[in-house]
C-alpha positions in Angstrom: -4.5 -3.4 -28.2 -3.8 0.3 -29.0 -0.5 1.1 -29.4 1.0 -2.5 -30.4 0.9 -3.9 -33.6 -2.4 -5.3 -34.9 -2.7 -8.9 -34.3 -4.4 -10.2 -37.9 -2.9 -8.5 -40.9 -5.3 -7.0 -43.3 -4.2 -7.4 -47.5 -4.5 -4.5 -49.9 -8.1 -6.5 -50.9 -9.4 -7.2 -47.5 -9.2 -3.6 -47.2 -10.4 -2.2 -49.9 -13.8 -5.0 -49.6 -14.5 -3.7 -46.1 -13.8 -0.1 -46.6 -16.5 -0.2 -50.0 -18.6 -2.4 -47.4 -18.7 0.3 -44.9 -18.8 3.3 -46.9 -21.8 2.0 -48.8 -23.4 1.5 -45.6 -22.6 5.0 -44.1 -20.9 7.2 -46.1 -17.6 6.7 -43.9 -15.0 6.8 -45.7 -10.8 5.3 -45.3 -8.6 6.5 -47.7 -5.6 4.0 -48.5 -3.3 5.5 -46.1 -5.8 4.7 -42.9 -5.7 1.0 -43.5 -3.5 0.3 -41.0 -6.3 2.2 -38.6 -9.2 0.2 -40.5 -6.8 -3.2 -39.4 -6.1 -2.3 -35.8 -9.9 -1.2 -34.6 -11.1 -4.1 -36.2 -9.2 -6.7 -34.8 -10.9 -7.3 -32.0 -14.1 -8.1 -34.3 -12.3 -10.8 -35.6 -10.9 -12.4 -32.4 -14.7 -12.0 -30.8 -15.9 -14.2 -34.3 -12.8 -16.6 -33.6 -11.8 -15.4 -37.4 -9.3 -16.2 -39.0 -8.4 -13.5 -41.4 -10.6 -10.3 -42.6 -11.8 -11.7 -45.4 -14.0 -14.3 -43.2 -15.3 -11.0 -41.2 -16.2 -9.4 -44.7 -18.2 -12.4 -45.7 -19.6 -12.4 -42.0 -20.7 -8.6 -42.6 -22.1 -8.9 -46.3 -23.5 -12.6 -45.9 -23.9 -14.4 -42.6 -27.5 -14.3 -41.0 -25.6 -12.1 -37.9 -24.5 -9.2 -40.4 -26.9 -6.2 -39.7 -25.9 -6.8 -35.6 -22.5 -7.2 -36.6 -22.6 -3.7 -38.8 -24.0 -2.1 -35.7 -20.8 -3.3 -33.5 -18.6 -2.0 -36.0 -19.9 1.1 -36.2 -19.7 1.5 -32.5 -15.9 0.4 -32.7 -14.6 3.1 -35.9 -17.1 6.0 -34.6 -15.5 8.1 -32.5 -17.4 9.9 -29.9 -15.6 12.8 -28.3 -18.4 15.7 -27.0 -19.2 17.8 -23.9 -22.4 20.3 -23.2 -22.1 23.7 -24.1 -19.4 22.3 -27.1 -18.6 25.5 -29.4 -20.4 28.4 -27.4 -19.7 30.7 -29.8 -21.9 29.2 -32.2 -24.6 28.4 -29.3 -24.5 32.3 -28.6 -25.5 32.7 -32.2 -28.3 30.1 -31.5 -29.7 31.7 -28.7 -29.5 35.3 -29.3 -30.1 35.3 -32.9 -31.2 32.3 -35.0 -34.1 31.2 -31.9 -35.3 35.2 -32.1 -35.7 35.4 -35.7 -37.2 31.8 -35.6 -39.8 32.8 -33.4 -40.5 36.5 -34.9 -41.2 34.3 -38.0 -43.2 31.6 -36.9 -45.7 33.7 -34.9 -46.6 35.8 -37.9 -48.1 33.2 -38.9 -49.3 31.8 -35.1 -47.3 28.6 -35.1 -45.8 27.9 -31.8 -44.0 25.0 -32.5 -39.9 24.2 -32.9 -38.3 21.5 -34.0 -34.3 20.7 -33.7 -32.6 17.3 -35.2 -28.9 17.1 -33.4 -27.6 14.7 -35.9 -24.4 12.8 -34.5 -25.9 13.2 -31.1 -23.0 10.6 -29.4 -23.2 10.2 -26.0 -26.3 13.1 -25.4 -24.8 16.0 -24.6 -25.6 18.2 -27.5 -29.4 17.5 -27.4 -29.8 18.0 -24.0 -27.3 21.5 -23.8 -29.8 22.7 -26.5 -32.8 21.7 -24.4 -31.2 23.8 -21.3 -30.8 26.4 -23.6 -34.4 26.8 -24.8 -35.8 26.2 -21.3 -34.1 29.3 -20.4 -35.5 31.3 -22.9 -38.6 33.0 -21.9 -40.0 33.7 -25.6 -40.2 29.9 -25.9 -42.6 29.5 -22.9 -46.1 27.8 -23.7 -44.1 26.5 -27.1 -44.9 22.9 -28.2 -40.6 21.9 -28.4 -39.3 18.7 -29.9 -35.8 18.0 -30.0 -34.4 15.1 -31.4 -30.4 13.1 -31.2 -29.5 11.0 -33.8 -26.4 9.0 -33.8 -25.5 5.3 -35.9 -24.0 4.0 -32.7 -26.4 2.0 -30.3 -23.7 2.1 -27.7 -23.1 5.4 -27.2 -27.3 6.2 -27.4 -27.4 3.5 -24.5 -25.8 6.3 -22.3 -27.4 9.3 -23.8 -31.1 7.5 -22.8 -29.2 6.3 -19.8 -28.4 10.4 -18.9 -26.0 10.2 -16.9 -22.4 12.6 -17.0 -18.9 12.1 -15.6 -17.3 15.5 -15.0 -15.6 15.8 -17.8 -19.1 16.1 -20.0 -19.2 19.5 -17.8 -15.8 21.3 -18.8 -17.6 24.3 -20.3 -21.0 24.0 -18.2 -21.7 27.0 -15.9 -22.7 25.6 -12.3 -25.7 27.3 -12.9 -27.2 24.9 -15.3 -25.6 21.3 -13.1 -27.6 22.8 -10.4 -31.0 23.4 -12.3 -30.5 20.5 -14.6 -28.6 17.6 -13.0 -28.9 15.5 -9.4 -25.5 14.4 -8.3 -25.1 10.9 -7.9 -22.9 8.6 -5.6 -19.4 7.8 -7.2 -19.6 12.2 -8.4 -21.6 11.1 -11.7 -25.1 13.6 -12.3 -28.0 12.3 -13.8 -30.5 14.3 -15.5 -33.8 16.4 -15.0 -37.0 14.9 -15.7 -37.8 18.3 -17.3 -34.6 18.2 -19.7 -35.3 14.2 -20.5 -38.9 14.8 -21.8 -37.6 17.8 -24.3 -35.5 15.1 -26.3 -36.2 11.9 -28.2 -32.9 9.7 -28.8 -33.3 7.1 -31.6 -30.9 5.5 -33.8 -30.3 6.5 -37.4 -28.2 6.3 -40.5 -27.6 9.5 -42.2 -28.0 7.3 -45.1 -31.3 5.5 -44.5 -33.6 7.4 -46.6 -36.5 5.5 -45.5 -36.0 6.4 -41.9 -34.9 9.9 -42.7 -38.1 10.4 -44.4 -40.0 9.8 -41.4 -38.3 12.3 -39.3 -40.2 15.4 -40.5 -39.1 18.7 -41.5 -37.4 20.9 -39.2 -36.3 24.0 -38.2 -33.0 23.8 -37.1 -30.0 21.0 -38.1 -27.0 20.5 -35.7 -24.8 18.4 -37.5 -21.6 19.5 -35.8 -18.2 17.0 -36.3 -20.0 14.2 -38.5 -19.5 15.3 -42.2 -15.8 15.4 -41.4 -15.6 11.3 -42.0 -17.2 11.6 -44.9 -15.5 12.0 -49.1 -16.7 14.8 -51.1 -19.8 12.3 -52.4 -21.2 11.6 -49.6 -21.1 15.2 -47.8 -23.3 16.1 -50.5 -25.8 13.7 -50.1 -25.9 13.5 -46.4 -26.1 17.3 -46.4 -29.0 17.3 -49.6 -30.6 15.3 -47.3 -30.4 18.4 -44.8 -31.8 20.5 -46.8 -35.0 18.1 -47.8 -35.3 18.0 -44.2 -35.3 21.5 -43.3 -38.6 24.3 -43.6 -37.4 27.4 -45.7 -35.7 29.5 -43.8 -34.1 26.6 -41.6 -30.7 26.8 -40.4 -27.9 24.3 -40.6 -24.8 24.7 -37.6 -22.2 22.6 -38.8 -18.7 22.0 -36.6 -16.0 25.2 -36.5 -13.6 23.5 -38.9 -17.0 22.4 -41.3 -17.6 23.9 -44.2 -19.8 23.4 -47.4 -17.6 25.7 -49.2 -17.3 22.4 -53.2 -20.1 20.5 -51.9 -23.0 22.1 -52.7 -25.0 25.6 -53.5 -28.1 25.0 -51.6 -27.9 26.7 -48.4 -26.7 30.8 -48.2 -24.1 31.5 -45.9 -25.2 34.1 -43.5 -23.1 35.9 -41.7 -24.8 36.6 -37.9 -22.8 38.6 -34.8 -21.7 35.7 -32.9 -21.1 33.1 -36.0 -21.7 32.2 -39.5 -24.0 29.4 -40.0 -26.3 27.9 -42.9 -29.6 28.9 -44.0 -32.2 27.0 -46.2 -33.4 30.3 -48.7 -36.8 30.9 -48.4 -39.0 30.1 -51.5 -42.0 31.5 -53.1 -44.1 29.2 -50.8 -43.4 30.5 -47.6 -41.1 29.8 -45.2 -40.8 29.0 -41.1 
């Protein structure tokens, strides 16, 4: 389909329904000139349906008793899922060596031995479970209570992130080290996952822009949220990353993608500048922070 001209034509209406219908949903956003993308990855919604034209798969979305299944398949067809473990170790450096130890030096001043990560736009797994490997190397976290948890709006790619199990190319920054203490090769040259890495992390589906479910989540102390915000307009970075900040303990730190920045969006978060990175911080208030 790629490549080839779509093979329903989308009008200037059609688009502009779906793309409100969408962005109302989940904060993505297509700006007029993507249409022809917004035409060609949904084109094979419509011949699934047996539509005829996009206006009958906009009445499908906002109307038919199918609608909230349907919005789920068409998030898995515009999201874009492009990850590998140990993705941007620069900023995982900074995670290890300097945001963890301060966490910690924090939290057991006031004899709490408990952490808790959100890796928002999880995709296919690999962030969640690079951070487990990470912490279960790192001997100042040993008889800590550990919860991670991988977010994503796309049911298909959370299918293979439960699933757990890599190709080679999720590996193209891993150190052997951590395939052979982490992973059992498979037949075909696939590697499934530890038991010990699969019980650090919780995958569950969520909208950024769910508040109800977001609510439930709990506070946390660290925010991954690295390549999501980039899909979204100016509006809807600041409420996704207001929500970030509702979500995080004082002193919590977001880590946002390389090319991310919150630089117009908003004032809540301090930008601090560690050895290895810069990265986010929630300020601490007058009633106490991690």
């Amino acid at each position: 389909m790629f490549g080839s001209d779509p093979e329903y034509q989308m009008s200037d209406e059609e688009f502009r329904l779906i793309r409100d219908l969408v962005y109302n949903h989940c904060g993505m956003f297509f700006a007029p000139d993507a249409k022809y993308l917004l035409e060609k990855r949904l084109s094979s919604r419509l011949a699934f349906h047996n539509l005829a034209s996009y206006k009958d798969y906009y009445l499908l979305l906002k109307y038919d008793i199918r609608k909230d299944q349907e919005m789920s398949d068409l998030m898995d067809v515009l999201t874009t899922n492009e990850t590998y473990f140990f993705r941007e170790a620069f900023q995982l450096k900074a995670f290890t060596d300097e945001i963890i130890p301060e966490i910690v030096e924090a939290k057991l001043k006031k004899g709490d031995r408990s952490l808790r990560i959100w890796s928002a736009g999880c995709s296919t797994g690999e962030e969640p479970y690079t951070i487990a490997m990470l912490l279960l190397e790192n001997s100042m976290l040993k008889g800590w209570r550990i919860e991670i948890i991988g977010t994503d709006i796309s049911h298909r790619v959370l299918q293979q992130a439960r699933k757990g199990v890599y190709g080679k190319s999720s590996f193209r920054a891993t150190d052997a080290a951590y395939v052979g203490r982490y992973f059992e090769e498979q037949e075909g040259g696939s590697y499934r996952l530890s038991d010990n890495l699969r019980e650090l992390v919780t995958i569950s589906q969520l909208n950024l822009f769910d508040q109800n479910r977001l609510a439930l989540l709990g506070r946390m102390d660290i925010i991954f949220c690295r390549n999501v915000i980039i899909y979204f307009d100016q509006l809807a970075k600041k409420k996704v990353v207001e929500t970030f900040c509702q979500s995080l303990y004082p002193g919590g730190f977001l880590l946002l993608g390389h090319s991310e920045s919150l630089m117009n969006i908003t004032t809540l978060f301090t930008l601090r500048h560690l050895k290895n990175d810069m990265v986010y911080q929630k300020p601490l208030t007058a009633g106490g922070g991690l």
